[in-house]
C-alpha positions as CSV (number, residue, x, y, z in Angstrom):
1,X,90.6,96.8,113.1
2,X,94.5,96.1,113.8
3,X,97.2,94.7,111.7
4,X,100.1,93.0,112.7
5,X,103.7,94.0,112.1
6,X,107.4,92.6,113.0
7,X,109.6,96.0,113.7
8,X,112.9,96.7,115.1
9,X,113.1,96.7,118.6
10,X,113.8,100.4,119.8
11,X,115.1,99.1,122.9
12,X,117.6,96.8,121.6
13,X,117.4,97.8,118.1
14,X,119.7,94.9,116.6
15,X,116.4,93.1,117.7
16,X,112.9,92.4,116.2
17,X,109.6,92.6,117.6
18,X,106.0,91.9,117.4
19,X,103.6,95.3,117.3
20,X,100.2,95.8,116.6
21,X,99.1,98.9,114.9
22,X,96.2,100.8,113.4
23,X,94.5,99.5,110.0
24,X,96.3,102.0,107.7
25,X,94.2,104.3,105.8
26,X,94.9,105.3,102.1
27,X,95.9,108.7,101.0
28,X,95.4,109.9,98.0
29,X,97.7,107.8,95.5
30,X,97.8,105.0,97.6
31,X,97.2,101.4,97.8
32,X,95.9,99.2,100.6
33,X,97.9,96.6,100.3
34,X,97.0,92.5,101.9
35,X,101.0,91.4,101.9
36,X,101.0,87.9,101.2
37,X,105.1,87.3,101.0
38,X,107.7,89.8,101.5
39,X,111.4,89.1,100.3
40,X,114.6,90.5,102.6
41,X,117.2,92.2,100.6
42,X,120.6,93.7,101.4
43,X,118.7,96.9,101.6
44,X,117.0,95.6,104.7
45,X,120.0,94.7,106.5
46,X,121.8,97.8,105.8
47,X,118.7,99.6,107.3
48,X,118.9,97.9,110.0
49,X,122.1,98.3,111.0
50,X,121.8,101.9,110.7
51,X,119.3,101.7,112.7
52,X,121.2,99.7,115.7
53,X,124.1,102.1,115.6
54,X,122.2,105.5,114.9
55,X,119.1,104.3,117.7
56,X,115.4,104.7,117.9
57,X,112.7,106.5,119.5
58,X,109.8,104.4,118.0
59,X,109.7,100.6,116.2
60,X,110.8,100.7,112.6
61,X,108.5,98.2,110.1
62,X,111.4,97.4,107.4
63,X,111.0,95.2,104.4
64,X,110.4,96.6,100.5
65,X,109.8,93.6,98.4
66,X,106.3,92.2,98.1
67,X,103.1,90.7,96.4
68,X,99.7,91.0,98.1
69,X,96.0,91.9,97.2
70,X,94.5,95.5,97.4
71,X,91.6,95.9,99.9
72,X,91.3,99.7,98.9
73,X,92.0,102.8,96.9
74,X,93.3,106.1,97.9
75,X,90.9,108.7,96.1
76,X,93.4,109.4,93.7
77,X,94.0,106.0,92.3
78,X,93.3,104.7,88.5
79,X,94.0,101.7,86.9
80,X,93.5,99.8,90.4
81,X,90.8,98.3,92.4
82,X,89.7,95.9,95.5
83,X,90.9,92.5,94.7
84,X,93.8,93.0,92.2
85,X,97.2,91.6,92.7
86,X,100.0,93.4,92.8
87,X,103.7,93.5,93.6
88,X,106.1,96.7,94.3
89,X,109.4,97.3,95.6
90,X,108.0,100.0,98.3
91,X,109.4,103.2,99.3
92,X,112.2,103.6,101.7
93,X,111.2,106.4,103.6
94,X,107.4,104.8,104.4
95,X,107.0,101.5,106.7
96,X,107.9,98.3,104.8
97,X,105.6,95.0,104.2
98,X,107.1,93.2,107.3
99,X,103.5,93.3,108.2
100,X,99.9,92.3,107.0
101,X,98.4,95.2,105.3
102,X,100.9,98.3,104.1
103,X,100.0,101.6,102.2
104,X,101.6,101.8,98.9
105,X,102.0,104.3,96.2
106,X,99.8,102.6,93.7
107,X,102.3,104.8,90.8
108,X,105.4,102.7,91.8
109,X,103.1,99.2,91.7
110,X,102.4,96.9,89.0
111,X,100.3,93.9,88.4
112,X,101.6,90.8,89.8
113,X,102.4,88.2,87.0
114,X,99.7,85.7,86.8
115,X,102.4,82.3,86.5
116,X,104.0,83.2,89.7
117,X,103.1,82.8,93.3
118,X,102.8,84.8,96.3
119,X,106.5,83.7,97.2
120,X,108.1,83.9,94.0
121,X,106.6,87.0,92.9
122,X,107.8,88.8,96.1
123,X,111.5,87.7,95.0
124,X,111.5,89.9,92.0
125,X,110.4,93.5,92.0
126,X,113.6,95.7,93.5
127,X,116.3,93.7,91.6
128,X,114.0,93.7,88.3
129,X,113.5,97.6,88.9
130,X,117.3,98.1,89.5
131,X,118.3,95.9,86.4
132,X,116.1,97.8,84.1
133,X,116.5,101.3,85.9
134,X,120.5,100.8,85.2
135,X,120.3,99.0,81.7
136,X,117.8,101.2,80.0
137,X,117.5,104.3,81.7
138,X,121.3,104.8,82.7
139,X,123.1,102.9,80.3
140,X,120.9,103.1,77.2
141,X,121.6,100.2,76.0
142,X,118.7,99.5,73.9
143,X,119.7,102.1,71.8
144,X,123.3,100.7,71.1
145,X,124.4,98.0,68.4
146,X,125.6,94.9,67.9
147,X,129.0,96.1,67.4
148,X,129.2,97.2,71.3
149,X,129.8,95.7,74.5
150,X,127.9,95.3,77.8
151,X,130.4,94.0,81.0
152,X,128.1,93.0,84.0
153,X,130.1,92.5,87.5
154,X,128.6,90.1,89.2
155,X,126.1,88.2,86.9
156,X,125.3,85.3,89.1
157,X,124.0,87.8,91.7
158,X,119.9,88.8,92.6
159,X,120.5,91.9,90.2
160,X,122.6,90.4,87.4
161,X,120.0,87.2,87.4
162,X,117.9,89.5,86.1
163,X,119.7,92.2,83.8
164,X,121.5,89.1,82.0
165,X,118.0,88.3,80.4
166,X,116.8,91.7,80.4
167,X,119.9,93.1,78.2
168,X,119.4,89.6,75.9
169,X,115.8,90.5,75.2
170,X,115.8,94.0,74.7
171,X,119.6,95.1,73.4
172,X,121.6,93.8,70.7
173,X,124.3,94.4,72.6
174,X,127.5,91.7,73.0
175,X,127.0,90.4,77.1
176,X,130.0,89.7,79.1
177,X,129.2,88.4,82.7
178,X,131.5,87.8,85.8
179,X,131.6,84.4,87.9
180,X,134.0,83.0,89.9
181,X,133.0,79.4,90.2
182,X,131.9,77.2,87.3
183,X,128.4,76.8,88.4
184,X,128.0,80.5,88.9
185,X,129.2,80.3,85.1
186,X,126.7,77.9,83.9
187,X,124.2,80.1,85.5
188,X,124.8,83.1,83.7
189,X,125.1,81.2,80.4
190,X,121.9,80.0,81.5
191,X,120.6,83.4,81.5
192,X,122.1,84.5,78.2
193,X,125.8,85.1,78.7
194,X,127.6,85.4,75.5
195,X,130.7,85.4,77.5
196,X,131.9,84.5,81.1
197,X,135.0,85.8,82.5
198,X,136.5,85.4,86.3
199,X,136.3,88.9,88.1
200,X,139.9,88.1,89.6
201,X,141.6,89.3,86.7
202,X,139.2,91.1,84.3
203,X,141.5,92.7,82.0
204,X,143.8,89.9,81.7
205,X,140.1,87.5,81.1
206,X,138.9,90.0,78.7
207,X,142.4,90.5,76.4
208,X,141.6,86.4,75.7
209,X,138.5,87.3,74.4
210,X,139.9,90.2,72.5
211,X,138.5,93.0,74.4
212,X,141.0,95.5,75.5
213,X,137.6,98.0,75.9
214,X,134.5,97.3,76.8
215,X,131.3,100.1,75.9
216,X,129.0,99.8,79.1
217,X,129.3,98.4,82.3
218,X,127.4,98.1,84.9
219,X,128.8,97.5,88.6
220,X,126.2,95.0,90.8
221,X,129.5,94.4,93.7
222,X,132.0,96.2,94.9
223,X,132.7,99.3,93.5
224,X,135.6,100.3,95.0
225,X,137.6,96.9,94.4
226,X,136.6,96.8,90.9
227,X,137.0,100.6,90.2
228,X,141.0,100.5,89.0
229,X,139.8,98.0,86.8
230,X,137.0,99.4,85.2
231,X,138.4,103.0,84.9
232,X,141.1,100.8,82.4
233,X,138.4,99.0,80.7
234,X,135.8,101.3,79.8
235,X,135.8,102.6,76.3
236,X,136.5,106.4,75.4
237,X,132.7,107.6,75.6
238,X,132.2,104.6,77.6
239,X,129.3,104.6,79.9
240,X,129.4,103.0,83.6
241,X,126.6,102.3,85.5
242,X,126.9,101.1,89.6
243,X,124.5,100.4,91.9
244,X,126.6,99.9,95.0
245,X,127.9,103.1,96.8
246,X,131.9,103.7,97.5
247,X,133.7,103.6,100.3
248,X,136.9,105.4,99.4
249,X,137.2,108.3,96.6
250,X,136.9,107.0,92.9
251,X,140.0,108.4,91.0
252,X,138.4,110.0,88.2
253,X,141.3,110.9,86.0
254,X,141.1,108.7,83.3
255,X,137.3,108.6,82.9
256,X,138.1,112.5,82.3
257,X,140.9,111.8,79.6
258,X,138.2,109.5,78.1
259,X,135.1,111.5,78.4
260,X,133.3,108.7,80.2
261,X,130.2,108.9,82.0
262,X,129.4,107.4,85.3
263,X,126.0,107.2,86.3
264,X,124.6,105.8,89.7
265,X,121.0,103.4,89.9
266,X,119.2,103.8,93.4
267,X,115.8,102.2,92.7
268,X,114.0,104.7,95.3
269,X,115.4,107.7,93.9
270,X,111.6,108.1,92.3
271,X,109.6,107.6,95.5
272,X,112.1,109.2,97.8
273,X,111.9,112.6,96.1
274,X,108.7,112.0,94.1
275,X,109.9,112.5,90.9
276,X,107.3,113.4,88.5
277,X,108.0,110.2,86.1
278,X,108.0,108.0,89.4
279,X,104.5,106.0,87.7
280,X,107.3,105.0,85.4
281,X,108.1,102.3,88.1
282,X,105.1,100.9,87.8
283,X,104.9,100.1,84.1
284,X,108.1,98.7,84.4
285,X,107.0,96.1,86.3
286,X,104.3,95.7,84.4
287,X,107.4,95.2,81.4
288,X,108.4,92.6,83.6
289,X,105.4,90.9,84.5
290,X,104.5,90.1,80.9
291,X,108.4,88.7,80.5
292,X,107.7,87.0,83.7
293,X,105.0,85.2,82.1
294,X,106.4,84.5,78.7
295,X,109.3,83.0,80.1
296,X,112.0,85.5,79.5
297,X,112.7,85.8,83.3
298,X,112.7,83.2,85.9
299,X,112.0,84.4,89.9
300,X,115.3,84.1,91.8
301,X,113.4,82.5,95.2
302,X,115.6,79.9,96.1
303,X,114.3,79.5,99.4
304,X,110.6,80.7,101.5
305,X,110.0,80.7,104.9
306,X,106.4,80.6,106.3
307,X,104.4,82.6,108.9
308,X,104.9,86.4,109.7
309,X,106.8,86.4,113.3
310,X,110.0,87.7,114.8
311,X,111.4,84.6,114.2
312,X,111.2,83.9,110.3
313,X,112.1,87.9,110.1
314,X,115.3,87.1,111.7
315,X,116.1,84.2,110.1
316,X,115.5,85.7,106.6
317,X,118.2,88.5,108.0
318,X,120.5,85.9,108.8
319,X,120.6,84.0,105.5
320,X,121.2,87.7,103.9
321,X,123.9,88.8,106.2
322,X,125.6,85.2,105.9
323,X,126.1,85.9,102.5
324,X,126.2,82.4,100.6
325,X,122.9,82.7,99.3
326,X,122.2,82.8,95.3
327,X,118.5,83.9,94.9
328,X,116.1,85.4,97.6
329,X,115.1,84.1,100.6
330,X,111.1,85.4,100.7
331,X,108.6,85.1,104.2
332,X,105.0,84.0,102.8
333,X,102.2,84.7,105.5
């Protein structure tokens, strides 16, 4: 039996096309996985342009994000069986869900959350996993009180949709969210927001509301154009957490004078070097499915294309790349 697939083009990588490969068999830990919607992230794009400028000997199945239905169990495998749905945020150095059946890890999967559908299931797990991954395993915020101060750059984005409810339900922590426009604003309000301030002038929107320091912050845009900023507003013992990688070398004087930490979140740091808590990604999204289904967090699809094919892969990369999107585009096949 075959599956089908939509990989980059080796011989005009900026390309996609349609392959047809082997029915995957499951190792060990692994999960055979029927993907029923697949969501296209940054991540995706960035691969792929790599990918066009670096070349390719062989196709290149991308795409992380994704619910589905196991048809089988690697040997290996508790706590799953034939017929359960799932989602996961994959592993970057296997072959992505831009195809009809994938072998996961079944330690970096969790159940899929029974109110949500294939589509808007698909939109959560690698911005839920980074959100958490950086709040509560980086920052530490849960252990902090009420007293301190939590700045998110870039709240109305996939990952601060998500890690604006997260820190509300699990921290005590004071929330300060950046927007530009007013119904970005409303949105992280929305969300829980105690405060929204313009990312234009964040020291200057911060002194109104009578922060000169701020405890932890956590970077979801632009590292490098936020970094003078930041290395002024983070508190002595201050912890910062990014998740976007710099460009140019991050002046680290006064974090030193300060004795500031700065931590980096890649969410496939665990699967990547198989890190010996990486079953920890799974039971977060469990974590997440349950707030998924009690209302805490909302799915960020805002828009789903149908049918797995060259063109709807494409298309879903041009909606990324344009940029003007709030939410995830997802492809439900």
């Amino acid at each position: 039996m075959s599956v089908k697939a939509i990989a980059v083009n080796p011989e005009n990588p900026s390309t996609f096309i349609e392959i047809t490969l082997p029915m995957p068999q499951p190792g060990e830990h692994d999960l055979l996985v029927e993907v029923k919607a697949v969501s296209v992230n940054p991540v995706d794009t960035k691969v792929h342009a790599n990918v066009a400028k670096n070349g390719l000997k062989a196709p290149r199945v991308l795409g992380w994000d994704a619910s589905g239905i196991v048809k089988a169990v690697g040997t290996g495998v508790t706590g799953f069986k034939p017929g359960d749905e799932v989602w996961y945020a994959g592993d970057i150095t296997r072959p992505g869900s831009n195809t009809t059946h994938q072998l996961i890890d079944a330690r970096i999967a969790g159940r899929k959350p029974a109110s949500l559908g294939w589509a808007a299931a698909a939109a959560l797990p690698l911005t839920a996993l980074t959100a958490w991954e950086g709040l509560f395993e980086r920052l530490n915020i849960q252990d902090a009180g009420a007293e301190k101060t939590l700045l998110i750059i870039g709240g109305a984005g996939g990952v601060g949709s998500l890690a604006i409810p997260f820190a509300k339900h699990n921290s005590k922590v004071k929330i300060v969210a950046t927007a530009s426009r007013e119904d970005s604003a409303r949105w992280c309000r929305d969300r829980g927001a105690d405060v929204v301030v313009n990312y234009r002038d964040l020291k200057g929107e911060l002194a109104k509301e009578g922060l000169t320091f701020v405890d932890y912050i956590f970077i979801l845009n632009d590292t490098d154009g936020h970094w003078d900023a930041v290395s002024e507003l983070i508190a002595p013992q201050g912890h910062i957490c990014s998740i976007v990688e710099n460009a140019h070398p991050l002046n680290q004087d006064k974090l030193k004078s300060k004795s500031a930490a700065l931590h980096w979140e890649f969410m496939y740091t665990r699967s990547m070097y198989q890190t010996a808590d990486m079953a920890r990604q799974g039971e977060i999204l469990n974590e997440v499915a349950k707030l998924a289904d009690t209302g805490v967090v909302e799915s960020s699809l805002s828009e789903t294309l149908h049918g797995l094919s060259v063109e709807s892969i494409t298309e879903a990369h041009r909606k990324v790349l344009d940029g003007h999107m709030r939410g995830k585009v997802v492809v439900e096949y």
